[in-house]
N, C-alpha and C positions, 0 to 999 in steps of 0.2 A: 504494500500500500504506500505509492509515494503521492506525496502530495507539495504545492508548495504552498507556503507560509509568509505572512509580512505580520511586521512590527512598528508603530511608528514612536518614534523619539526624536529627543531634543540629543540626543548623543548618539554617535559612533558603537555598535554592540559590536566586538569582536568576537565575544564568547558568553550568549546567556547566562546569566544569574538571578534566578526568582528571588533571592533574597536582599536585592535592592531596590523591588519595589513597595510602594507604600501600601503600607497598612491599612490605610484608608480607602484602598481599592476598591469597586464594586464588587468583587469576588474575596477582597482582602489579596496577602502578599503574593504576588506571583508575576512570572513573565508572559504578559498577554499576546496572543498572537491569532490571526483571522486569514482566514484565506479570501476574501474581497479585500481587495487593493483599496479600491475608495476608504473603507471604513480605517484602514492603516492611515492613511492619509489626513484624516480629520484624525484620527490619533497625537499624530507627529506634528498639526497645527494648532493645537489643544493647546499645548506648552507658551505660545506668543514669544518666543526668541525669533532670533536668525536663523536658527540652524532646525533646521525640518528635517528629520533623516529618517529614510523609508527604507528598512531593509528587509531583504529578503532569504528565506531560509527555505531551505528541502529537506521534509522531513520524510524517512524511509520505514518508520514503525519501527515495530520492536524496542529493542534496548529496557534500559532499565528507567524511561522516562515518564515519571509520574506526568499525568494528565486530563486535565476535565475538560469535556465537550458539553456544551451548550445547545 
C-alpha cells in the first residue's frame, strides 16, 4: 500500500517527529499528514510567516509506524 502524503509547515521537516507538535492539536500531539494537497497547503498558511513549506512524503505501510486515520 503506497501512498503519498503532505505536511504543511512553517519549517523544513527533514525527518518527522510527532513529539514537536503541540499539544493543543485537534487530535492532541502528533505529526499531521493528509493526502489532498490543498488541505497541506492551508496547513502551511495557517502559521502567517514567510516560509510556507509543503512537503511531501511516501508512505509504503508496514513498519512499526503508529497511526490514526480519520
Amino acid at each position: 500500500m503506497k501512498k503519498i502524503l503532505y505536511h504543511g509547515s512553517e519549517n523544513i521537516i527533514e525527518q518527522p517527529d510527532y513529539r514537536k507538535g503541540a499539544k493543543t492539536n485537534d487530535y492532541g500531539r502528533g505529526f499531521y499528514c493528509t493526502e489532498e494537497i490543498e488541505l497541506a497547503k492551508e496547513w502551511a498558511c495557517a502559521f502567517g510567516g514567510s516560509s510556507d513549506i509543503l512537503a511531501e512524503w511516501e508512505y509504503c505501510g508496514g513498519g512499526n509506524l503508529p497511526a490514526k486515520t480519520f
